[in-house]
N, CA, C and O atoms as CSV, one atom per row, in Angstrom:
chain,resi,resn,atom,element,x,y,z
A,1,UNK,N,N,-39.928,-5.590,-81.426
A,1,UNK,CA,C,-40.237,-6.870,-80.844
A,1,UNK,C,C,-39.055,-7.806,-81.055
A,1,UNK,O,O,-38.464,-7.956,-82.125
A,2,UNK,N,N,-38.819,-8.337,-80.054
A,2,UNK,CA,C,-37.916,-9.760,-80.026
A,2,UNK,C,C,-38.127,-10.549,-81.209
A,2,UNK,O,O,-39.227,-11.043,-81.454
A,3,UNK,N,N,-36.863,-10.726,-82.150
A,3,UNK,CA,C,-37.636,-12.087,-82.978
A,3,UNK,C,C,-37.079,-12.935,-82.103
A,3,UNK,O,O,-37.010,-13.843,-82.931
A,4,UNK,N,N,-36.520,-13.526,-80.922
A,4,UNK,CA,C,-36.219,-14.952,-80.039
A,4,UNK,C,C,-37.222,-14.395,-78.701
A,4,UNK,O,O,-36.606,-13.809,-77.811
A,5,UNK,N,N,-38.403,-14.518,-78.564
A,5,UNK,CA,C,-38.967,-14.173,-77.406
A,5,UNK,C,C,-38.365,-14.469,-75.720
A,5,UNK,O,O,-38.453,-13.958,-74.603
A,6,UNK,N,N,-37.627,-15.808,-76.494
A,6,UNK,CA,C,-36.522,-16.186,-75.141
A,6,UNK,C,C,-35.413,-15.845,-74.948
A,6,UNK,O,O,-34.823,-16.534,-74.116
A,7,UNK,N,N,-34.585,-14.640,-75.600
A,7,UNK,CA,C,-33.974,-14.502,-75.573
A,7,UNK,C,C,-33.051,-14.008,-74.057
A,7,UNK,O,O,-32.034,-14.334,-73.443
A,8,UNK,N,N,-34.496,-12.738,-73.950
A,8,UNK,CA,C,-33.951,-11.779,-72.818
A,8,UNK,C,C,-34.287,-13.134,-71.388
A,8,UNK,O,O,-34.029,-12.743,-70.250
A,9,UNK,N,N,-34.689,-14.226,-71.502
A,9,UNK,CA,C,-35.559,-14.953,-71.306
A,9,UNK,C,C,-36.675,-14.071,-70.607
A,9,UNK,O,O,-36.352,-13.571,-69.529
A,10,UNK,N,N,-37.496,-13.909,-70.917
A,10,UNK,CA,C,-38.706,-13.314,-70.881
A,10,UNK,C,C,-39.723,-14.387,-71.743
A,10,UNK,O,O,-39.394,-15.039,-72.735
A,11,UNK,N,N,-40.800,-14.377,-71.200
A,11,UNK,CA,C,-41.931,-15.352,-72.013
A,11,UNK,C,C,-42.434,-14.800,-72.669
A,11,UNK,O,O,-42.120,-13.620,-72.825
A,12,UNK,N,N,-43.440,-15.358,-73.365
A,12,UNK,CA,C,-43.402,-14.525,-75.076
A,12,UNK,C,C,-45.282,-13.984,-74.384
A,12,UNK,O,O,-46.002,-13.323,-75.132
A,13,UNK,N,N,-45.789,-14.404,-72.934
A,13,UNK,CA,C,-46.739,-13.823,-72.555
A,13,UNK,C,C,-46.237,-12.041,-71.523
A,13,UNK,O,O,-46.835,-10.972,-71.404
A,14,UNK,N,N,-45.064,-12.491,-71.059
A,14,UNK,CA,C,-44.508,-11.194,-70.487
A,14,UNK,C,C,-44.636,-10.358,-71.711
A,14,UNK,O,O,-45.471,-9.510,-72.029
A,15,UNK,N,N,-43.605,-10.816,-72.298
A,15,UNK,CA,C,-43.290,-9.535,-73.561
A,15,UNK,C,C,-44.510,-9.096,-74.664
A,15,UNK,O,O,-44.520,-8.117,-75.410
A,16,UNK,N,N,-45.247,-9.862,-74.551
A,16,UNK,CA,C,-46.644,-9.167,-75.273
A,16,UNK,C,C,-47.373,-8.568,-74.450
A,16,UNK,O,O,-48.215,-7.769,-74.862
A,17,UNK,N,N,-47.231,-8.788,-73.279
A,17,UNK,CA,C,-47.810,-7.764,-72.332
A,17,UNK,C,C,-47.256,-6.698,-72.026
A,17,UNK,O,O,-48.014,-5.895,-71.482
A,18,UNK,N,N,-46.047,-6.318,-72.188
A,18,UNK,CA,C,-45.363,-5.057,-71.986
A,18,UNK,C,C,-45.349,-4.438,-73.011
A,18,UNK,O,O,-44.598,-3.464,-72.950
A,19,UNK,N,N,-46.077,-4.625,-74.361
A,19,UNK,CA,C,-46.016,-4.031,-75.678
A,19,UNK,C,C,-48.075,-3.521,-75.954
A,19,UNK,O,O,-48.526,-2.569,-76.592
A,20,UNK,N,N,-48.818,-4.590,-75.191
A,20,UNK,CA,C,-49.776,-4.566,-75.534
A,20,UNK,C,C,-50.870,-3.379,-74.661
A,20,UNK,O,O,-50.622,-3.232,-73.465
A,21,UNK,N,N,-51.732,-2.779,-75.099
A,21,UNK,CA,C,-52.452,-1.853,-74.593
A,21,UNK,C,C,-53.474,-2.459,-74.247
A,21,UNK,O,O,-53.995,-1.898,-73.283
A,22,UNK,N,N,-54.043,-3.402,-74.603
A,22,UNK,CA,C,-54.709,-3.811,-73.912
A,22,UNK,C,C,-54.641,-5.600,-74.258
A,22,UNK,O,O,-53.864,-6.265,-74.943
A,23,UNK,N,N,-56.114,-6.044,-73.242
A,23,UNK,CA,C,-55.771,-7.652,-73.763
A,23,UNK,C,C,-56.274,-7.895,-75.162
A,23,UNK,O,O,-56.214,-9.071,-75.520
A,24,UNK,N,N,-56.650,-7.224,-75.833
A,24,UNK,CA,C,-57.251,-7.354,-77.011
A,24,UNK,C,C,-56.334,-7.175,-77.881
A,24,UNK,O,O,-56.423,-7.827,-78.921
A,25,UNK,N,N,-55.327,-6.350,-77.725
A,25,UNK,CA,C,-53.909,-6.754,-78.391
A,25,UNK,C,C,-53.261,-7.685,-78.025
A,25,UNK,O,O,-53.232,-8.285,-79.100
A,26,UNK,N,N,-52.900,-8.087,-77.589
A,26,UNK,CA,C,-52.079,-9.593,-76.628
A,26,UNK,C,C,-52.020,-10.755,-77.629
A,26,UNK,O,O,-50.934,-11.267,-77.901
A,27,UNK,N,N,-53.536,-11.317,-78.362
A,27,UNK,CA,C,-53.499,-12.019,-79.556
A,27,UNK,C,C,-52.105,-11.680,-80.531
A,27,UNK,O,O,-50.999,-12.221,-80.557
A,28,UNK,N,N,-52.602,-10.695,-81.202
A,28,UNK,CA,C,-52.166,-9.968,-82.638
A,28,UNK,C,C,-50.351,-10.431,-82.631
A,28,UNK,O,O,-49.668,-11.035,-83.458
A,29,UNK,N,N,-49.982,-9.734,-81.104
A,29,UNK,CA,C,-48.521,-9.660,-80.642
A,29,UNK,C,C,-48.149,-11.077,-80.629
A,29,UNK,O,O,-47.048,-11.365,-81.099
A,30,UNK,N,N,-49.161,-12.332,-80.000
A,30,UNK,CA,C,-47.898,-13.253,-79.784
A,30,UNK,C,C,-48.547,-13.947,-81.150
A,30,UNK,O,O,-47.762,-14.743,-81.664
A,31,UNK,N,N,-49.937,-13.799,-81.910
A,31,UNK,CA,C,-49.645,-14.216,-83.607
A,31,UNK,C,C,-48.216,-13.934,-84.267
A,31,UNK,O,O,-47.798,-14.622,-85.199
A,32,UNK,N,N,-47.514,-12.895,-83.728
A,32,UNK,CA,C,-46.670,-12.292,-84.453
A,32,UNK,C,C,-45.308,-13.175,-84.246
A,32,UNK,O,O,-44.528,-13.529,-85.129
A,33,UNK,N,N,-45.244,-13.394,-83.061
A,33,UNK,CA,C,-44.325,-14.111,-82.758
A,33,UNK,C,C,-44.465,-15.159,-83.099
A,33,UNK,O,O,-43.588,-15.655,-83.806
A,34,UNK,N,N,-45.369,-15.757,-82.814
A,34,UNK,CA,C,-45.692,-17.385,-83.734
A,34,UNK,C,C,-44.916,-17.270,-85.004
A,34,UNK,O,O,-43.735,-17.604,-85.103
A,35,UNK,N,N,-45.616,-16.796,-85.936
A,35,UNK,CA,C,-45.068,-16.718,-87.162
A,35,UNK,C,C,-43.496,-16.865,-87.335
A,35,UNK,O,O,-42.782,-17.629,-87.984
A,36,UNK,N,N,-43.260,-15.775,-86.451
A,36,UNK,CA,C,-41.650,-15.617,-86.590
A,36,UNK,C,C,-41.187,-16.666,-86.008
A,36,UNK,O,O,-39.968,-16.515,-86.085
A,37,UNK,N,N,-41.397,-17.671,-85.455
A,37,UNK,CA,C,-40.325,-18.608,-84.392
A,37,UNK,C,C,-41.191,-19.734,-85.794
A,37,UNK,O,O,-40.274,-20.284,-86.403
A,38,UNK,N,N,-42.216,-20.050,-86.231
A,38,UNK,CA,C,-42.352,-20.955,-87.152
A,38,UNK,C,C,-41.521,-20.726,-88.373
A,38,UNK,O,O,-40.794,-21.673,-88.672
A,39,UNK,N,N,-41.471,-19.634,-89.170
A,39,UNK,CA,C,-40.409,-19.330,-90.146
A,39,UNK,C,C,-39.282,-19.395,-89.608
A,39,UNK,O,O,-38.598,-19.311,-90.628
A,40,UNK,N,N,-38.513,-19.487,-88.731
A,40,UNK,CA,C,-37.280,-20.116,-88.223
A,40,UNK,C,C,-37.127,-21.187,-88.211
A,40,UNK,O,O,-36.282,-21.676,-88.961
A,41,UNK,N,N,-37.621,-21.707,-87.651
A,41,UNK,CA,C,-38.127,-23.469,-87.410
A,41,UNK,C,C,-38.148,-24.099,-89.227
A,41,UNK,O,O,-37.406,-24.927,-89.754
A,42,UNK,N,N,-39.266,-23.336,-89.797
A,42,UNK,CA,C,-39.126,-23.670,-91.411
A,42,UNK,C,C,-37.720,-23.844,-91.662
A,42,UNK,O,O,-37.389,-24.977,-92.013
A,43,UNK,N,N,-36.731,-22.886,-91.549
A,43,UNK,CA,C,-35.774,-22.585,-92.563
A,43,UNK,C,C,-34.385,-23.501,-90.931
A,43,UNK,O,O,-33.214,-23.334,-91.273
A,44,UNK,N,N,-34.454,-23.929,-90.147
A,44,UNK,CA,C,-33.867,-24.555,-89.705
A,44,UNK,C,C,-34.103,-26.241,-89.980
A,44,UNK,O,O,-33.274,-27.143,-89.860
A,45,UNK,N,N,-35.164,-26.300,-90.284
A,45,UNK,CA,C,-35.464,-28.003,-90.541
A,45,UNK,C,C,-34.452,-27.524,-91.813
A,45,UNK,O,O,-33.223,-27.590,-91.787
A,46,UNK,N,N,-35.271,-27.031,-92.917
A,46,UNK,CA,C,-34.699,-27.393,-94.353
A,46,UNK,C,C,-33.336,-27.285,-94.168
A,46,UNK,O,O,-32.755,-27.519,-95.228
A,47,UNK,N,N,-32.588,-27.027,-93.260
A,47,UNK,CA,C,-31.064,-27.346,-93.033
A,47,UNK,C,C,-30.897,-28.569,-92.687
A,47,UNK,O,O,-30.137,-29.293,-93.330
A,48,UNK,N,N,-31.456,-28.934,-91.803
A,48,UNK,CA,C,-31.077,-29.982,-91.003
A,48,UNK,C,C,-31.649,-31.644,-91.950
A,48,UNK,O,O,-31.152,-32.738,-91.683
A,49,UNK,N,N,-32.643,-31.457,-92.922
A,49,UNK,CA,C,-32.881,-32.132,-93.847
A,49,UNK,C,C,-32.196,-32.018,-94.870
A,49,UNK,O,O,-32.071,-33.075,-95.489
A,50,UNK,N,N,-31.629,-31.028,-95.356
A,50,UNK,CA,C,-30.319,-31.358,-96.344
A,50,UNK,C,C,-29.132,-31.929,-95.986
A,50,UNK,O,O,-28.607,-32.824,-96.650
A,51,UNK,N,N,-28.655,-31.459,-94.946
A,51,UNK,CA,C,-27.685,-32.332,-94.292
A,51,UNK,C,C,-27.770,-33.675,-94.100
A,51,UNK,O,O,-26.888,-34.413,-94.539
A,52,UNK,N,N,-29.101,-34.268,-93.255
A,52,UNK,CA,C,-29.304,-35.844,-93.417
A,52,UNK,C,C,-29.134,-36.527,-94.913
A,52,UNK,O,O,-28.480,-37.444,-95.411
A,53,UNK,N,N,-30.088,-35.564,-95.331
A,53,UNK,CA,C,-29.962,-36.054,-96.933
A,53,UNK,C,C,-28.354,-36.215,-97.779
A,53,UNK,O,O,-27.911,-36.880,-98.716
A,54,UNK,N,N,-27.933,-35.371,-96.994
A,54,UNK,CA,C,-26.210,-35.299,-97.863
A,54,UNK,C,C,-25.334,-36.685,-97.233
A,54,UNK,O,O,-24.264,-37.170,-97.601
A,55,UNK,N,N,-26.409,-37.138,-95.981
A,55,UNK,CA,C,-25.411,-37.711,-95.095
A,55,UNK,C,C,-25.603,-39.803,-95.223
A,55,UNK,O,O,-25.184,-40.894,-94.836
A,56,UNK,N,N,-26.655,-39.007,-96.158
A,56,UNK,CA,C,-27.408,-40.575,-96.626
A,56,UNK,C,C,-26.505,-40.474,-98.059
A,56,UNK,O,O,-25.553,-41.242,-98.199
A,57,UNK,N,N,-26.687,-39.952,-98.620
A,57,UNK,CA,C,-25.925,-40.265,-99.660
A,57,UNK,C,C,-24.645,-40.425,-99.881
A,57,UNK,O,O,-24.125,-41.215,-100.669
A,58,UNK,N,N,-23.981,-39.440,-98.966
A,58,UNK,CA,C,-22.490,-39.775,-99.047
A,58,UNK,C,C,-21.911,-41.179,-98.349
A,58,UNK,O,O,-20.764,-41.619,-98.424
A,59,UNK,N,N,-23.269,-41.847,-97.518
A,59,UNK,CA,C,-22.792,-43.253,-96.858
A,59,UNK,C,C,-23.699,-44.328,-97.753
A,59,UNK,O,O,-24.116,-45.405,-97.328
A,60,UNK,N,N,-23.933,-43.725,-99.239
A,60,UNK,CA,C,-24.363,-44.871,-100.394
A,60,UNK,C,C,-25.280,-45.461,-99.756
A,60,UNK,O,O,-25.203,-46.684,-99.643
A,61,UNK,N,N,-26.785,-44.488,-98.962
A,61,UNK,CA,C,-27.615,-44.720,-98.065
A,61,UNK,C,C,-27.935,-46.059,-97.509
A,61,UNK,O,O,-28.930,-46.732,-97.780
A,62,UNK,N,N,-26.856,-46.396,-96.602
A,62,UNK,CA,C,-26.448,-47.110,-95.145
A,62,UNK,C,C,-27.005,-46.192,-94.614
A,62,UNK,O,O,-28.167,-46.419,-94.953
A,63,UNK,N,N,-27.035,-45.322,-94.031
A,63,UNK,CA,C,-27.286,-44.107,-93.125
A,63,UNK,C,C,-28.700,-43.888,-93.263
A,63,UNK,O,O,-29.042,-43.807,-94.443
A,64,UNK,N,N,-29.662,-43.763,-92.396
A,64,UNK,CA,C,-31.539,-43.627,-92.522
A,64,UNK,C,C,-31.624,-42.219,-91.953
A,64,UNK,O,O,-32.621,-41.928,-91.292
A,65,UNK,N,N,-30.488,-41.156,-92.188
A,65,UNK,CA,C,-30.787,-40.431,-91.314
A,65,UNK,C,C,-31.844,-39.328,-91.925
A,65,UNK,O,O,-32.391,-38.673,-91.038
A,66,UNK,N,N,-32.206,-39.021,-93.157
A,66,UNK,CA,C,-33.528,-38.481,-93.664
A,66,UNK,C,C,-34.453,-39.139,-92.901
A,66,UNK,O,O,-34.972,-38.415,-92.053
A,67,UNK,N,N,-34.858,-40.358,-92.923
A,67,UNK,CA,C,-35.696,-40.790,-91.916
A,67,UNK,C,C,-35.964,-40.577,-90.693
A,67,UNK,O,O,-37.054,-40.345,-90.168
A,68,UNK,N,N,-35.088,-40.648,-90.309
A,68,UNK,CA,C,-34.673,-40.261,-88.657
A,68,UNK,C,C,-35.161,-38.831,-88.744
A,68,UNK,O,O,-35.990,-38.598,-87.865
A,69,UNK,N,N,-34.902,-37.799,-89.533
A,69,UNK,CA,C,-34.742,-36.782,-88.876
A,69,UNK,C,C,-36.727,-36.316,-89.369
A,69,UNK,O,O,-37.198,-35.370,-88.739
A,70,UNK,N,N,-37.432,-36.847,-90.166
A,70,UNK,CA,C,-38.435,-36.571,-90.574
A,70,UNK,C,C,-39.232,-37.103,-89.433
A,70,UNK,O,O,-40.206,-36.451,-89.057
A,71,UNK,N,N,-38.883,-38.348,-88.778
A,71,UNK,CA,C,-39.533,-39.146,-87.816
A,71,UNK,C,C,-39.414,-38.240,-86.376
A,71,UNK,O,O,-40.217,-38.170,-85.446
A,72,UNK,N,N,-38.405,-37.731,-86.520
A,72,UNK,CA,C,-38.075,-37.084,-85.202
A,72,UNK,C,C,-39.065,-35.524,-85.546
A,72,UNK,O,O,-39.621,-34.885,-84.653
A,73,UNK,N,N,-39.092,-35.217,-86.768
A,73,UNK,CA,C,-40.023,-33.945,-86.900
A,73,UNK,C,C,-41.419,-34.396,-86.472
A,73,UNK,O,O,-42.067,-33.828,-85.593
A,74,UNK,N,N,-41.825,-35.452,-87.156
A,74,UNK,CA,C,-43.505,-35.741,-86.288
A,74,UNK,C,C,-43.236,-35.601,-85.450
A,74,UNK,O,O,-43.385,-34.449,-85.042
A,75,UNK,N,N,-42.778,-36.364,-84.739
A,75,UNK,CA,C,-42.734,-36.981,-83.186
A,75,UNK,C,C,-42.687,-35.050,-81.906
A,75,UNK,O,O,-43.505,-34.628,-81.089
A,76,UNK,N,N,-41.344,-34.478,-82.387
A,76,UNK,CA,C,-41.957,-33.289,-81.982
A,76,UNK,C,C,-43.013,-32.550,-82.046
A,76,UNK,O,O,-43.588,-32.145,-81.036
A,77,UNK,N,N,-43.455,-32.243,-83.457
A,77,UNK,CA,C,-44.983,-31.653,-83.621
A,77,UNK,C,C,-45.622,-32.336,-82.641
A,77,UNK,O,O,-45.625,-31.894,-81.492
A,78,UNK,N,N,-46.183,-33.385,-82.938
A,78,UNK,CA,C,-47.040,-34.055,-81.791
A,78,UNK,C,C,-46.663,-33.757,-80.632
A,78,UNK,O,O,-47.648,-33.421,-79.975
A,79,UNK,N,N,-45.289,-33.689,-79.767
A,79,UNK,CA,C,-45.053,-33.431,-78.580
A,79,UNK,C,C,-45.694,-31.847,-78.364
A,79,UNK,O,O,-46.579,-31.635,-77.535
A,80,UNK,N,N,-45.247,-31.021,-79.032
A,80,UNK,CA,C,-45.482,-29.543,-78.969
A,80,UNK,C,C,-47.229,-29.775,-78.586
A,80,UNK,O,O,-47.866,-29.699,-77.535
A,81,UNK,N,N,-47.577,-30.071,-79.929
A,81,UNK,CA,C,-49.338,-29.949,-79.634
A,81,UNK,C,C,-49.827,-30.421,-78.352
A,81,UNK,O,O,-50.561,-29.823,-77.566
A,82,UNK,N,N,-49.364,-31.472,-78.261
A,82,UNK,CA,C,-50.391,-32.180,-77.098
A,82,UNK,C,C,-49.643,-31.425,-75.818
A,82,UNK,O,O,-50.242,-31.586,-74.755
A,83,UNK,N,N,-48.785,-30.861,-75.770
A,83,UNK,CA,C,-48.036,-29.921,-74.414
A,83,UNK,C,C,-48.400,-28.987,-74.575
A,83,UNK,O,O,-48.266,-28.591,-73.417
A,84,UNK,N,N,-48.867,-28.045,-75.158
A,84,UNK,CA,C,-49.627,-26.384,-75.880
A,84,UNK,C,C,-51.344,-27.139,-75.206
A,84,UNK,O,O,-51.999,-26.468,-74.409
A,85,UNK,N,N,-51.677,-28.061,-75.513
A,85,UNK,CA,C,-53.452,-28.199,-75.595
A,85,UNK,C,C,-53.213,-28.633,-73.985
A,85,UNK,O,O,-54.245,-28.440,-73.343
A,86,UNK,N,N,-52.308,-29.074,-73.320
A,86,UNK,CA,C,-52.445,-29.578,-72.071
A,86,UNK,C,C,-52.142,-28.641,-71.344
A,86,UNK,O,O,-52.624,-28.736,-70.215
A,87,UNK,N,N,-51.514,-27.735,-71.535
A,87,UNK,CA,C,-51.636,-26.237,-70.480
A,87,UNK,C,C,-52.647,-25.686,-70.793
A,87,UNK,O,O,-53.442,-25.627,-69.855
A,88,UNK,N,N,-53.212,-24.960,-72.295
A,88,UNK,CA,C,-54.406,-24.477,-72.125
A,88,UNK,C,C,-55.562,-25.244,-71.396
A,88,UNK,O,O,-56.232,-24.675,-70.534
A,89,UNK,N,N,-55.758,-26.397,-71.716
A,89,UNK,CA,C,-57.058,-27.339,-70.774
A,89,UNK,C,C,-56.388,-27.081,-69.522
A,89,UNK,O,O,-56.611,-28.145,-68.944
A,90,UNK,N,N,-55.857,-26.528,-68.887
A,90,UNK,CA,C,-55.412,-26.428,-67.675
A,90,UNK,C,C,-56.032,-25.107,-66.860
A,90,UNK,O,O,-56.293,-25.004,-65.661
A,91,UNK,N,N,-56.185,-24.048,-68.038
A,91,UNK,CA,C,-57.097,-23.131,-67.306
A,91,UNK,C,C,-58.765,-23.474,-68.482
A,91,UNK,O,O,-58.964,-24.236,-69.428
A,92,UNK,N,N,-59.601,-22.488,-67.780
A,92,UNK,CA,C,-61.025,-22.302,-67.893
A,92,UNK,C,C,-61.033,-21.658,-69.413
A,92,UNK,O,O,-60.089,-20.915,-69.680
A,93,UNK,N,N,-61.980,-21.878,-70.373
A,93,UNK,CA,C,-62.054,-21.199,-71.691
A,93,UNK,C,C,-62.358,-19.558,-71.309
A,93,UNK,O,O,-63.237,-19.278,-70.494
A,94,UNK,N,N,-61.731,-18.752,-71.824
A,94,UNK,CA,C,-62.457,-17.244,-71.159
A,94,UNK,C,C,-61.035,-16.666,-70.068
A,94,UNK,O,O,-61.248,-15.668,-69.380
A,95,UNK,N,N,-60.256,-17.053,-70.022
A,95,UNK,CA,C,-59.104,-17.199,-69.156
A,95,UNK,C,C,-58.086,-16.859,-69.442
A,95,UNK,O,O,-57.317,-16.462,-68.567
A,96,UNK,N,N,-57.725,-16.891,-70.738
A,96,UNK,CA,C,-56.567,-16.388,-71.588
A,96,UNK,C,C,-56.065,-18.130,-71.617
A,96,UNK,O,O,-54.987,-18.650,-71.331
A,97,UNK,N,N,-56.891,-18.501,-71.918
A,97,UNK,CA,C,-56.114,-20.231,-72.150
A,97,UNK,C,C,-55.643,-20.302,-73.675
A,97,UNK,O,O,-54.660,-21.002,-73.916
A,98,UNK,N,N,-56.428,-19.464,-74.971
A,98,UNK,CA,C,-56.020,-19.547,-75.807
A,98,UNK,C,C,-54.811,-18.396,-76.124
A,98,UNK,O,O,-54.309,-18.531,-77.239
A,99,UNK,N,N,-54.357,-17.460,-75.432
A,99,UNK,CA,C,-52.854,-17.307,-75.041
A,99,UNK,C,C,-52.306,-17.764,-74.865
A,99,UNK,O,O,-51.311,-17.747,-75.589
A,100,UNK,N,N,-52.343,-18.529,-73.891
A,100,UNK,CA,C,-51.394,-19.408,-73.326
A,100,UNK,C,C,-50.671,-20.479,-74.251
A,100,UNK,O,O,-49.468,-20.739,-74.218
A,101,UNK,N,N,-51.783,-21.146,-75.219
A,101,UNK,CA,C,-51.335,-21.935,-76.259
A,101,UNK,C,C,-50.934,-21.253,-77.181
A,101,UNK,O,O,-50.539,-21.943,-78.122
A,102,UNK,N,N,-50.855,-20.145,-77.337
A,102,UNK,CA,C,-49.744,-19.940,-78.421
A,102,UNK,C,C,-48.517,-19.273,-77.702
A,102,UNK,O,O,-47.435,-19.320,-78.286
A,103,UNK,N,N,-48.564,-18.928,-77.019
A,103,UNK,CA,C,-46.969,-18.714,-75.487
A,103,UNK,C,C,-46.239,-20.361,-75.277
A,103,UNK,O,O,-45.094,-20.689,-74.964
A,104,UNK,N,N,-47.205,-21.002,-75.535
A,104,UNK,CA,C,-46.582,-22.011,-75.391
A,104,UNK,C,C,-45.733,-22.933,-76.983
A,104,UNK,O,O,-44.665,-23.519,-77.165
A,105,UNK,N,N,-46.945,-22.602,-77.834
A,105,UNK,CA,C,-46.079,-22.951,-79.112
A,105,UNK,C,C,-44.906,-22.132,-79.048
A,105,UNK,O,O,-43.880,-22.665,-79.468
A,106,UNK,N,N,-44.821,-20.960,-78.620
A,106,UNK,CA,C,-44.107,-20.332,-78.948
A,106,UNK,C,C,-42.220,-20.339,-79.077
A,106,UNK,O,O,-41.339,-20.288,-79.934
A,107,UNK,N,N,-42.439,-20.467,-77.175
A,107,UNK,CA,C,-41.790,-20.974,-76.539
A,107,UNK,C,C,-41.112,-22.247,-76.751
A,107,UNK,O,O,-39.927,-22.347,-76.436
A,108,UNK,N,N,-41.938,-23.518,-77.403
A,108,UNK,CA,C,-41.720,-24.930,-77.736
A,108,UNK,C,C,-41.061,-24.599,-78.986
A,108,UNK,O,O,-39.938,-25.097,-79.058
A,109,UNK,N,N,-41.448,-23.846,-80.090
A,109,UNK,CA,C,-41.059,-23.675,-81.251
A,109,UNK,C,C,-39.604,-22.968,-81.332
A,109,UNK,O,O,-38.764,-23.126,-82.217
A,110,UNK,N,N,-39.520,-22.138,-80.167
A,110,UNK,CA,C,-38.141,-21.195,-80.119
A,110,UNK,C,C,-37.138,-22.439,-79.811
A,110,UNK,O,O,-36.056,-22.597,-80.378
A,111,UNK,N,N,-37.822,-23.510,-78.564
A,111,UNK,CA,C,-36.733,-24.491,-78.273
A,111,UNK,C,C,-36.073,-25.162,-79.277
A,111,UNK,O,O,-34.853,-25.270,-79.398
A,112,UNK,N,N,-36.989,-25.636,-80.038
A,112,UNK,CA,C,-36.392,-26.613,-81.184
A,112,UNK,C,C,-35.362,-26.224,-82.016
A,112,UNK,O,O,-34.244,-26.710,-82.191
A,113,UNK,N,N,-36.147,-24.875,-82.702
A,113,UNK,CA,C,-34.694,-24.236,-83.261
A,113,UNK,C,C,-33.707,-24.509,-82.672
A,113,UNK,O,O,-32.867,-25.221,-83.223
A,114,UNK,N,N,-33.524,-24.063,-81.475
A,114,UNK,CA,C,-32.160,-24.346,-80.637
A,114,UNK,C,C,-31.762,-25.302,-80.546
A,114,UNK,O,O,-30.544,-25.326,-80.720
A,115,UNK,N,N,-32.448,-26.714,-80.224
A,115,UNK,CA,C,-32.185,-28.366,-80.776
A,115,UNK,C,C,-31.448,-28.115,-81.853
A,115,UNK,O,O,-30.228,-28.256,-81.764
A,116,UNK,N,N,-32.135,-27.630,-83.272
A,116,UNK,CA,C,-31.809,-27.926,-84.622
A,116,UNK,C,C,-30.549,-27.664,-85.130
A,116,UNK,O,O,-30.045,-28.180,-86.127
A,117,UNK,N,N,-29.849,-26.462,-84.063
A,117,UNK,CA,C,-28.515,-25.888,-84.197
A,117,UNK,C,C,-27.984,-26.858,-83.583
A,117,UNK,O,O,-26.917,-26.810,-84.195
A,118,UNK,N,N,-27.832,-27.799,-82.795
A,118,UNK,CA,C,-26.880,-29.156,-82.686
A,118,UNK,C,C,-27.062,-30.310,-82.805
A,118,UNK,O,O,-28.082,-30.962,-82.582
A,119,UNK,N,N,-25.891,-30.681,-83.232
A,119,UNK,CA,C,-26.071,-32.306,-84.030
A,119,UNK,C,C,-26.599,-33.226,-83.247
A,119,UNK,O,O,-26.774,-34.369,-83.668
């Protein structure tokens, strides 16, 4: 399995479907991926928060950028969620809508990383 589901760009609902035997696997596969694009995401913030943090201190904190960058972490979460719950409410419960919301964290979660790699 892909650990960047976007890589090949392929969606992380394609590629669990080309792995999965049935839809009853389809869950398990993009749980899997979740995980993995959230433990990225983990270990890319804690970069990007040491750095602010280094960047506040070395400017004898003039610089709010720990702030900034914690403020900017809500502010995404919240974006992600309410964009994940607004495609699933988009199809019928019974539909694969709760696929979809995690194809979509997924996807949202792979982006950020990629944010997190530039300044």
């Amino acid at each position: 399995m892909a650990a960047d589901s976007d890589a090949a760009g392929e969606s992380p609902l394609a590629l669990c479907w080309k792995q999965a035997s049935s839809r009853v696997a389809l869950a398990p596969c993009l749980e899997k991926l979740l995980a993995d694009a959230r433990r990225r995401l983990s270990i890319a913030q804690s970069r990007v928060e040491a750095e602010a943090a280094e960047l506040d201190r070395v400017t004898s904190y003039r610089s709010k950028n720990a702030a900034s960058t914690r403020a900017s972490d809500e502010h995404w979460r919240a974006y992600r969620d309410a964009e994940c719950d607004r495609q699933a409410e988009a199809m019928s419960p019974g539909t694969g809508s709760g696929d979809l919301y995690l194809a979509c964290q997924i996807t949202l979660t792979n982006e950020r990383v990629k944010q997190l790699a530039t300044p």
